[in-house]
N, C-alpha and C positions, 0 to 999 in steps of 0.2 A: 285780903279784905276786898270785898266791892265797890266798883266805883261808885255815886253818886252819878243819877243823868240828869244834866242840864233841858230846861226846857226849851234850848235853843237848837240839840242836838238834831244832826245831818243824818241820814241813814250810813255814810260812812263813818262819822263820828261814833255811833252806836260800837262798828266793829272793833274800831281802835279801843277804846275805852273798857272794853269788857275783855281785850288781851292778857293776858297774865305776864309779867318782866321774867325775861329768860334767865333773870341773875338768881330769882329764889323759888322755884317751880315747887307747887305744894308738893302732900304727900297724896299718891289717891285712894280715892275714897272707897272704903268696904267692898260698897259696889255700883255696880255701874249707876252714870249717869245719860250716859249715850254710849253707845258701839261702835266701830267703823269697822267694818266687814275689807279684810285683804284675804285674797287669792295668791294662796302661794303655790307655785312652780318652780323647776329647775330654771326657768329662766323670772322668775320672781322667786327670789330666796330669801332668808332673814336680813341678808345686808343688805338687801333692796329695802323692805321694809323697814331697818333701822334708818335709812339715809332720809325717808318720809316721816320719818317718827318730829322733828321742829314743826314741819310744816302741820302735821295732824294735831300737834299739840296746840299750833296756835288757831285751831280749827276749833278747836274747843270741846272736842270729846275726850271723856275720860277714859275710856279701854278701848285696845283694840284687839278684835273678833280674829284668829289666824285660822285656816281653816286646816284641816288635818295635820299633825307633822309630823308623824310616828314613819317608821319604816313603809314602803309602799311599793308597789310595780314600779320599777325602771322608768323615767319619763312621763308618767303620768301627772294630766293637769288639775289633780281634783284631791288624790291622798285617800279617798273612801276605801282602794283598794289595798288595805293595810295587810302585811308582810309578818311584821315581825314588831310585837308589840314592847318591845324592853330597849328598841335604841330611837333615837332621834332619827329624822330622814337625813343620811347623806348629803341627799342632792338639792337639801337646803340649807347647808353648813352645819349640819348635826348640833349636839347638844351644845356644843359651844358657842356655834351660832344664836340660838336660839334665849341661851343664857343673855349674848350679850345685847341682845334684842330688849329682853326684859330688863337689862342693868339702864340702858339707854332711854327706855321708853320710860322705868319709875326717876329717870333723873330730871325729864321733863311731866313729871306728875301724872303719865299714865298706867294705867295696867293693864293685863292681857288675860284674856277669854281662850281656850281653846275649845275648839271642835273637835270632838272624840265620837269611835264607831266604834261601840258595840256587841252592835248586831252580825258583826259578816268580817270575815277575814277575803283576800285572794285567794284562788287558783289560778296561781301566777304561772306565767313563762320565762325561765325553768321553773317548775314546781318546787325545788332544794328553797327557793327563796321564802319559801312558808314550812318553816322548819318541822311544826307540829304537824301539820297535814303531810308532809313527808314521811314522816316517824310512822304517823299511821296506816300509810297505801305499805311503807315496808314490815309494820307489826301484825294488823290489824286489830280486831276488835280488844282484843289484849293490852296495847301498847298504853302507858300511861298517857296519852295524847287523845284516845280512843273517846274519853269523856266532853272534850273540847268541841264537838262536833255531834249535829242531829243525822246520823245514819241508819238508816233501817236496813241493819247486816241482812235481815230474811228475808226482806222484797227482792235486797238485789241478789240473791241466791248466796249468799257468804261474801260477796264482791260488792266494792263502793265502783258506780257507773261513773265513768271520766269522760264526757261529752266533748272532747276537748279537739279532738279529728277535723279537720277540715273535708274530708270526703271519705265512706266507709275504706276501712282496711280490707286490703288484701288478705291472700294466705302468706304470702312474704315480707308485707308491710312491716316487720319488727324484725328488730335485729338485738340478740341478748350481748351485751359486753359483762362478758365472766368477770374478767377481771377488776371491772371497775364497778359491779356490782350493780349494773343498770339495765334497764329495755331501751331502744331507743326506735324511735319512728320518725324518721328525716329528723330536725332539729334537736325535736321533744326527746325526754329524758324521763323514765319510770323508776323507781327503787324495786329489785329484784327482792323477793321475799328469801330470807334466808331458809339453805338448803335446797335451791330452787334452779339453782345457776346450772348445775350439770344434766338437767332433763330436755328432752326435745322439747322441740316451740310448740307443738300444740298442746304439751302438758304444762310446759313453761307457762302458758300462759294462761291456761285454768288453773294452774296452784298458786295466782297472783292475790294481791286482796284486793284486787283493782281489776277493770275490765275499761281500757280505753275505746271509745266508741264514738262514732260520729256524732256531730253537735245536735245532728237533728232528734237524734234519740232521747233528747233530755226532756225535750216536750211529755213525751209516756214513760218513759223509765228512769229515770231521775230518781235517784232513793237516800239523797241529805238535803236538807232544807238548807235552801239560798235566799238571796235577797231578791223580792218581789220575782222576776223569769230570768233573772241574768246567773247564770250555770258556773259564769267564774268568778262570782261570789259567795261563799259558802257561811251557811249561817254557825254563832257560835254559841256555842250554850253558857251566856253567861251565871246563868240562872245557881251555877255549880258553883260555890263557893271558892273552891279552889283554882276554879277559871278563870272566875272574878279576878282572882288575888294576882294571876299571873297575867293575867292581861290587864291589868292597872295597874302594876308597880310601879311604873315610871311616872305615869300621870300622877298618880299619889307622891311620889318622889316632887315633882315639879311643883305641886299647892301647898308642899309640906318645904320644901325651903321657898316658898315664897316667889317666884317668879312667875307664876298663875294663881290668877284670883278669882277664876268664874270658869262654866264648863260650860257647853251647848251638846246635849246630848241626842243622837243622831238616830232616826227613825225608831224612835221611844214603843211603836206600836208592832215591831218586830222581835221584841223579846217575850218568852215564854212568863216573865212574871216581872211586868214594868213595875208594878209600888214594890215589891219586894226589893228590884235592881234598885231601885233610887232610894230605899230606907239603905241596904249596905252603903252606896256609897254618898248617902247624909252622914253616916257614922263614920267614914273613911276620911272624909273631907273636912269635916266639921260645919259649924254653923256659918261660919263667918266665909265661906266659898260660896259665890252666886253661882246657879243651875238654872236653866232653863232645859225644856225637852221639846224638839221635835215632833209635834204631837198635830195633828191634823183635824180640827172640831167642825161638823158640821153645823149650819149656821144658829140651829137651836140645841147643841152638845154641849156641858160644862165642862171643866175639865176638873178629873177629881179633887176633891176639896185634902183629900187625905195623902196625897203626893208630896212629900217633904221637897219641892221646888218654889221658887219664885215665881213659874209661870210657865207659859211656851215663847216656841221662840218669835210668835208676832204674824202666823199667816190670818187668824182671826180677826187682826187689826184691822189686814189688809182688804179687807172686804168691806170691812166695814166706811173703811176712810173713800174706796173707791166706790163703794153704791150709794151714798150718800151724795157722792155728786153724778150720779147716772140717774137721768130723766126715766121715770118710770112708764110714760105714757108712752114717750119716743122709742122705748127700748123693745114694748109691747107691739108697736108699730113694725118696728125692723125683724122681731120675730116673725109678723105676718105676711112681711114681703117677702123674707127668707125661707119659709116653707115654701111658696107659692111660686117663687124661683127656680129653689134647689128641688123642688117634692121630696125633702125633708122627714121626716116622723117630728113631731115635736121633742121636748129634750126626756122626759118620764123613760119612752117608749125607749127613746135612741141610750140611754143612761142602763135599761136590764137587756138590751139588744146586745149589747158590749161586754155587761155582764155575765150572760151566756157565752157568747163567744170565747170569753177571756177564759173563763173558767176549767170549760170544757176543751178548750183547744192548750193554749201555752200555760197552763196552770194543770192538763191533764193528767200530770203523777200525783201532784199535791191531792187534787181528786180523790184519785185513783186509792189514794190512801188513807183517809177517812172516808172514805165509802170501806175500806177492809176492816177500819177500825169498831167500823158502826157496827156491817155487818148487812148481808142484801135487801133485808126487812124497810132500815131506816138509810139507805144508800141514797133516795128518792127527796129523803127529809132534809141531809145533808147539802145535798146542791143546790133546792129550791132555797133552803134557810139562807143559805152563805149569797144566792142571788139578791134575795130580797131584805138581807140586811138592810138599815140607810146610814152608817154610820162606817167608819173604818174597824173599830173588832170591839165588840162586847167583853166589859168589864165586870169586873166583879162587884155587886150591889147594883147588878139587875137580876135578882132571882127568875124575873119571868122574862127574861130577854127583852128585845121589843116587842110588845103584843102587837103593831101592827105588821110588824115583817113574822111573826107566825102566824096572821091571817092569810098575808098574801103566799107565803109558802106552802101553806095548806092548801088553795087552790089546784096546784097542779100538782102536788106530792100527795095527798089525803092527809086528814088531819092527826092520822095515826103516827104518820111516820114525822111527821114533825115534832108533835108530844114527844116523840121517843127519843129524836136528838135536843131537843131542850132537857130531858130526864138526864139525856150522856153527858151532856154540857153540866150539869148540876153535881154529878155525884163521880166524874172521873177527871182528877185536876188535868190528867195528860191529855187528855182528848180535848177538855175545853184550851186547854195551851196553845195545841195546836190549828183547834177548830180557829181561834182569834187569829193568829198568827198567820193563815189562809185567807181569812177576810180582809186583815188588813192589805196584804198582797194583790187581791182582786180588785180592793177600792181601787187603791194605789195604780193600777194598772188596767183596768176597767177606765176608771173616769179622767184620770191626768192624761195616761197617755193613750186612748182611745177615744174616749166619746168627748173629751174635752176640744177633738180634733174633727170630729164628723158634725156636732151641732154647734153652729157656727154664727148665729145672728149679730153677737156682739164680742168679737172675740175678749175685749178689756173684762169680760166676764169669765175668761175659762182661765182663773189660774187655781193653784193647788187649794181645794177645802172649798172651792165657788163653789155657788148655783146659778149655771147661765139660764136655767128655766125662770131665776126669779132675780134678774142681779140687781134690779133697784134695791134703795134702803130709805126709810123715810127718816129726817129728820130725827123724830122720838124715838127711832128704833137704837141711830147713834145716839144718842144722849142718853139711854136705858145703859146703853155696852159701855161706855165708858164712864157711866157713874158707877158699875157693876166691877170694872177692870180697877176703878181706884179703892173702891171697897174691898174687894178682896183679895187680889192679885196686881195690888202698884208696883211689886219690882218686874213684873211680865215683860219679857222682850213684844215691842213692838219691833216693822215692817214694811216698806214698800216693795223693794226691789231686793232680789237674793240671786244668788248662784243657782234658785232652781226657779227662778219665775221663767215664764214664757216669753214674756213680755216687760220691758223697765216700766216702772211709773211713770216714765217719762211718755215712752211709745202708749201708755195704755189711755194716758191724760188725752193722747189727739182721738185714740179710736174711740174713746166714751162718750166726745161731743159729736158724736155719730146720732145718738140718743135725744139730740137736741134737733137733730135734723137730718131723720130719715131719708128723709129724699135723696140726701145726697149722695146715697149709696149707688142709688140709678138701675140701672141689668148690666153690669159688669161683662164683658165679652168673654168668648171664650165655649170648647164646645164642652166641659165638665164645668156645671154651674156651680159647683160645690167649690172648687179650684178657682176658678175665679173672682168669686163672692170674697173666700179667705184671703187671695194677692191681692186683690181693691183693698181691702181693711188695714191686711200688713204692710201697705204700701204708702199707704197714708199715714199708718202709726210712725214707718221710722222718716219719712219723710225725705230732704234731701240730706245726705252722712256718706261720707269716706266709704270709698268702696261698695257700693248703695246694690250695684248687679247683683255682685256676684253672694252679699251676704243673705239679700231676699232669695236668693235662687237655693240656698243653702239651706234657708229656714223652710220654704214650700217642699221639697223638694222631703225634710224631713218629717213634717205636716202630711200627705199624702202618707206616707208610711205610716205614720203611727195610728190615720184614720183605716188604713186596711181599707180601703173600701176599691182600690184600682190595682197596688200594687202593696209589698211590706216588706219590712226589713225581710222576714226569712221568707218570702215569695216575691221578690220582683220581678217587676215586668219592664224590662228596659226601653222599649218602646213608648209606652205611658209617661216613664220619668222622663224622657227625651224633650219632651212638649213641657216639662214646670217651667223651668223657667221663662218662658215665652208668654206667660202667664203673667208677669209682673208689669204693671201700667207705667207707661213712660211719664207720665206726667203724677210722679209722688203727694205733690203739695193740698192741702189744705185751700180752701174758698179764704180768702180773708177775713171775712167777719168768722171764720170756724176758727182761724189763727188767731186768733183774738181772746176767743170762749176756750181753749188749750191752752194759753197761757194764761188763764184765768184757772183753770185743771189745774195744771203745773204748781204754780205759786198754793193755792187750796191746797192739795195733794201734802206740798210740804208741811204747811204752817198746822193744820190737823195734826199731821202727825206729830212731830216734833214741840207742839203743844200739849199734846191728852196728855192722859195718864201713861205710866207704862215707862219704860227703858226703851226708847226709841234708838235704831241701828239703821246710820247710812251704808251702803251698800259702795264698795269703791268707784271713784268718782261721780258716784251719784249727789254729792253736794253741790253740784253746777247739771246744768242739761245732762242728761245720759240716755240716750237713747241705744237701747240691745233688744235683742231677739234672743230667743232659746239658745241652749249650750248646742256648743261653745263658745256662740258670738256672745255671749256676755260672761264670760271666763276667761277676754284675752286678758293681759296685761294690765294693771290699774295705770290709769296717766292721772296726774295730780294739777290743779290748777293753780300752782305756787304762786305765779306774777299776777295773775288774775285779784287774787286775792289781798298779795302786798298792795296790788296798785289801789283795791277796795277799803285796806288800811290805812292807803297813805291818802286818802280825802275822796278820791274819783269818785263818780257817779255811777251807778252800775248801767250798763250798756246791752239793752236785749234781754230777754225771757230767762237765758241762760247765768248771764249775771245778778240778775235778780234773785234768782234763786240762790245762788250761792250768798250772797248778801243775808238773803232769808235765814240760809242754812245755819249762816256761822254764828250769828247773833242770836238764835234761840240756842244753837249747843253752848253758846258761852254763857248764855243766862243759866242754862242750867247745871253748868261746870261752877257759877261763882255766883251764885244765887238759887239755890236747889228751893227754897224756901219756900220759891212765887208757885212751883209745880206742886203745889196740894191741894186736895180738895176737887168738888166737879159740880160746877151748875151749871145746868142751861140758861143761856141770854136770850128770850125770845126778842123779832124785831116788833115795832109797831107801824104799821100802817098797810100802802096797799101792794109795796112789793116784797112784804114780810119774809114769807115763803121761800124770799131768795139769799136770804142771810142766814149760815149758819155758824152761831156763834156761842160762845162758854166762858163761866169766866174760871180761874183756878184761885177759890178765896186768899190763898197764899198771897196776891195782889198780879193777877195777870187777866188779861179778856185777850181772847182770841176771834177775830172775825174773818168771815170768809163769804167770798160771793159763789154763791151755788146755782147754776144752773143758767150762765151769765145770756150765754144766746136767746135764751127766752128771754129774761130779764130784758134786754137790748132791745125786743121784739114787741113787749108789751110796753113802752115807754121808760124803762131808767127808773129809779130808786125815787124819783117823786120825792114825795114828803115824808120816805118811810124813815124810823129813825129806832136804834138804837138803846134802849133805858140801860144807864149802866149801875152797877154797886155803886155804893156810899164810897166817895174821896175825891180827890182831884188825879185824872187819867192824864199821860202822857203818852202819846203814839209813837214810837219809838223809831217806824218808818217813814215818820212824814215829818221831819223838819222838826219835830219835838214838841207839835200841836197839843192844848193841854184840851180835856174834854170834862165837864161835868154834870150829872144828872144823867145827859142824854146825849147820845152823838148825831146829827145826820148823816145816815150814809153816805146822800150823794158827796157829801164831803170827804167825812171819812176815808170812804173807798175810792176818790176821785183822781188820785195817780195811781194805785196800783188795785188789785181785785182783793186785795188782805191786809186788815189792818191788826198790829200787836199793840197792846197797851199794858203799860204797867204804873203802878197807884205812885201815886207820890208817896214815900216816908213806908212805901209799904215793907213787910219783910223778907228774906230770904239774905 
């Protein structure tokens, strides 16, 4: 039952009080009411996470998020590169582990989410450890495994191309072991095709069903579909019912006795038929399993209504929670210092500049092979089309595609040959299958990790699904998205911070008061303006943190690469990289009055989220300050801020930006672990008066008002909150952060918001 709050309550009195007694831990709930995202590792395994499992509980989230745990590569810190889908990982105490993960976590009243993939098995080292793809390079086309996999046996001349070579082969480079029925090339290990073992090597090795070949050839000759350009991940046809069945039996196995109660399903826009995938496994699961999909929406995309999901997994959110406090005018400002610095393209030009490249260069087979499929007529239609998509892949219930990306594809193809692949896309399931499947891959890989790296004015703008050409959001825009997210999609995973952001919420809160005061950007030194521009920004986002050198040297250093524009992963120039790090400004910090308007971000950042609508998911140790940069610096290890929080239990006062946030954190998950009630419903709070503009606030008719100060440096700049004030709903309010102040009718800001930049209120006698 909920406590009742006194209207004398302390901001630590809030967190005690809404604690749940470890002696009768409920049951949890259907589903989620928050997420906490763990990173498991061989060096973070289930019994790591069981030993955090008191501490998360009295955190006040109801599930926690594990991310892969199926079979995987040896050592790997992520699990996407799944093995072998029918056992538990090993190297995370397997099924028993994992068991007793879930026995421990519903004993403390939570449950668990897994992250499952799909889309893409390994090409591991040894290859034996991807048992099916084994069966197949030793059957071929034949082997009951043969289906499990998109291979076009007649591009690669009867032979699946193995890019797996670190430098082309020799004539002697293989060595055949008869007896143990293998080829081997120094380490690497091939399955000899039967009846094949007695012939010379040069025959040997054309009667293979395999042709291993240097990595670089994967670029052009590459003939099974992988995940986005990475060669040792191989796409799987889920699409095959019987694929399905065999690569989900255990996950099925785990939601069916109960130890998993929610899925997050893993690059949703990489399978040949997403509603068909997620209608099987609505039926597989049942109703009462929470699903979310990986799904990537561009800022005006829906996400289909006819998707038997709860939602996606929350990058939509994130745009929105962070353009909404990104100055529009400041932001327009720093793009025009930033071209006139860098000589730039703006983002439109730099965004199909990328997309060409991508395409035509590391995407060159995939090409290669809808252009055969088309045929040389509409070869022209194909690439323009797929460039000038604006979306990651076209669905089914757009008969006419986008008409404005078959305008602009008509420009340089002729308007014929575009007709012609919208006609192929129309009337041949496998080409449009595949045709989406390409695009999605291009976005993916075009805009994340390309031009999200070249056009650079505001970095807190370029994470996955942005638009740094447009990253402000005005007020109405968020209150339009999330009266829209409670209407249709309130179980939705919301977002800040993930395992694939660029940037934490944290790092992104200092670089987006950037917006607020362009200037301070200055001419960055340095003789590649581009390179310098990005280390001033990333330098100041993560500011002064543990190991500060060497982890910015790590992040630029990766930045550069992924923009291509000096050096890249598969063309480096070691001289160019020699110079990144020397690039990063010794003096990290923030202006004070910017430090100020950042923990103003920070503290906003959270309360937004963890307010709206939506199944909001803390990201590990992102309930206190977190500041990361791109993987892997935000995939080490989770650290927990156990005393932190006891001490926040036991009366303290929170201490610094960092504990406030946590403060913040734990008393909205606990409201909505033991009061779900107050999260319903969605209005806007407009303020009244003359610094209106600077308050963004809602209230949740359930009996919640959420305030936030938006855009504080200006605020600070133009005189302070004045006489603006507040009108709130009908009842007597209680501000839960502030000493237990009661409000009615109408609040003053300057009041209100007068110790912290966010005020929470919840009604007297209200429900939940």
């Amino acid at each position: 039952m909920s406590q009742p709050y006194a209207r004398t309550q302390t901001e630590s009195d809030v967190l005690t009080a809404v604690t749940p007694a470890t002696s009768a831990a409920p049951d949890p709930a259907p589903g989620p009411r928050s997420t906490y995202r763990l990173q498991l590792r061989p060096e973070f395994p289930f019994s790591a996470a069981e030993a955090a499992v008191p501490y998360l509980a009295s955190l006040g989230v109801s599930h926690l998020h594990l991310s892969p745990v199926l079979e995987a590569v040896p050592g790997s810190t992520h699990g996407y590169d799944v093995t072998d889908h029918t056992r538990v990982r090993a190297e995370l105490g397997g099924e028993p582990g994992l068991r007793a993960l879930a026995a421990t976590a519903r004993g403390h009243g939570l449950g668990l989410v897994l992250d499952i993939v799909p889309n893409h098995m390994a090409v591991p080292s040894p290859l034996r450890l991807n048992g099916p793809l084994w069966q197949v390079l030793r059957e071929g086309p034949d082997s009951p495994y043969a289906r499990w996999f998109d291979i076009d046996w007649e591009a690669g001349g009867g032979q699946v191309l193995l890019p797996v070579l670190a430098e082309p082969p020799g004539p002697d480079s293989f060595t055949p072991d008869r007896d143990g029925g293998v080829l081997r090339h120094g380490e690497l290990e091939f399955p000899l095709r039967e009846g094949t073992a007695g012939l010379a090597l040069p025959e040997l090795l054309a009667a293979q069903w395999y042709r291993p070949a240097w990595w670089r050839e994967a670029r052009t000759g590459l003939n099974y579909r992988r995940f986005f350009t990475i060669s040792d991940l191989i796409g799987v046809r889920v699409e095959d019912p019987e694929v399905f069945a065999a690569t989900h039996a255990k996950v099925l196995e785990l939601v069916r006795d109960g130890v998993v109660g929610g899925l997050r399903i893993d690059h949703v826009d990489g399978l040949a038929d997403p509603e068909g995938y997620l209608r099987r496994l609505r039926t597989a699961v049942g109703e009462g399993c929470w699903v979310v999909v990986e799904k990537i929406l561009a800022r005006h995309e829906r996400l289909s209504p006819g998707w038997p999901v709860a939602g996606t997994t929350g990058y939509d959110a994130l745009h929105r929670v962070d353009g909404v406090l990104t100055d529009p005018a400041g932001s327009a400002e720093l793009a025009l210092r930033y071209t006139q610095f860098t000589g730039s393209a703006q983002w439109r030009e730099t965004a199909r500049a990328c997309a060409r490249e991508v395409l035509t260069g590391d995407l060159a087979a995939e090409l290669a092979a809808l252009e055969r499929a088309a045929g040389p007529e509409l070869a022209a239609g194909v690439k323009e089309l797929l460039i000038a998509y604006p979306v990651y892949r076209p669905y089914p219930g757009e008969p006419e595609l986008d008409p404005g990306a078959l305008a602009e594809a008509a420009a340089p193809a002729g308007a014929g040959a575009v007709a012609g692949v919208r006609d192929l896309v129309l009337r041949d399931p496998a080409f449009a299958a595949r045709f989406a499947q390409t695009s999605a891959a291009l976005r993916a890989k075009s805009l994340e990790d390309r031009a999200f790296y070249r056009y650079a004015p505001l970095l807190s703008a370029t994470e996955v699904g942005g638009d740094p050409g447009q990253p402000a959001l005005t007020p109405a825009e968020f209150h339009a998205y999330c009266a829209a997210l409670d209407r249709d999609w309130p179980g939705s995973g919301t977002v800040l911070s993930t395992h694939d952001t660029k940037r934490s919420a944290d790092v992104r809160a200092r670089i987006s008061v950037l917006s607020q005061a362009p200037e301070v950007m200055g001419a960055p030194a340095g003789p590649d303006p581009q390179l310098a521009w990005v280390a001033r920004q990333t330098a100041l986002g993560l500011g002064e943190a543990p190991e500060r050198a060497e982890r910015l040297a790590e992040a630029l250093l990766k930045a550069v690469r992924e923009a291509a524009l000096h050096t890249s992963w598969t063309d480096q120039d070691p001289a160019y990289e020699d110079t990144v790090a020397g690039y990063a400004p010794r003096d990290p910090e923030l202006p004070p009055e910017l430090a100020e308007a950042a923990r103003a971000n920070l503290l906003g950042m959270t309360l937004l989220h963890l307010a709206m609508p939506g199944v909001p998911e803390v990201y590990q140790g992102a309930e206190t300050e977190y500041r990361a940069l791109v993987d892997p610096d935000n995939r080490r290890p989770a650290r927990f801020p156990r005393e932190v929080l006891a001490r926040l239990d036991a009366g303290a006062a929170p201490r610094g930006p960092a504990e406030e946030k946590l403060a913040l954190t734990a008393a909205l998950l606990r409201l909505r672990r033991d009061r779900p009630g107050l999260f319903t419903g969605y209005a806007p709070l407009p303020a009244r008066g003359p610094a209106a503009e600077h308050c963004l606030a809602f209230a949740r008719p359930g009996g919640l008002v959420a305030a936030a100060t938006r855009l504080s440096h200006r605020l600070a700049g133009a005189g302070g909150w004045r006489d603006t004030v507040l009108p709130l709903p009908p009842g007597k309010w209680t501000a839960l952060l502030d000493r237990g102040a009661a409000y009615e009718g109408e609040a003053a800001l300057g009041e209100l918001l007068s110790a912290r930049p966010v005020a929470l209120l919840v009604r007297e006698g209200g429900g939940g």
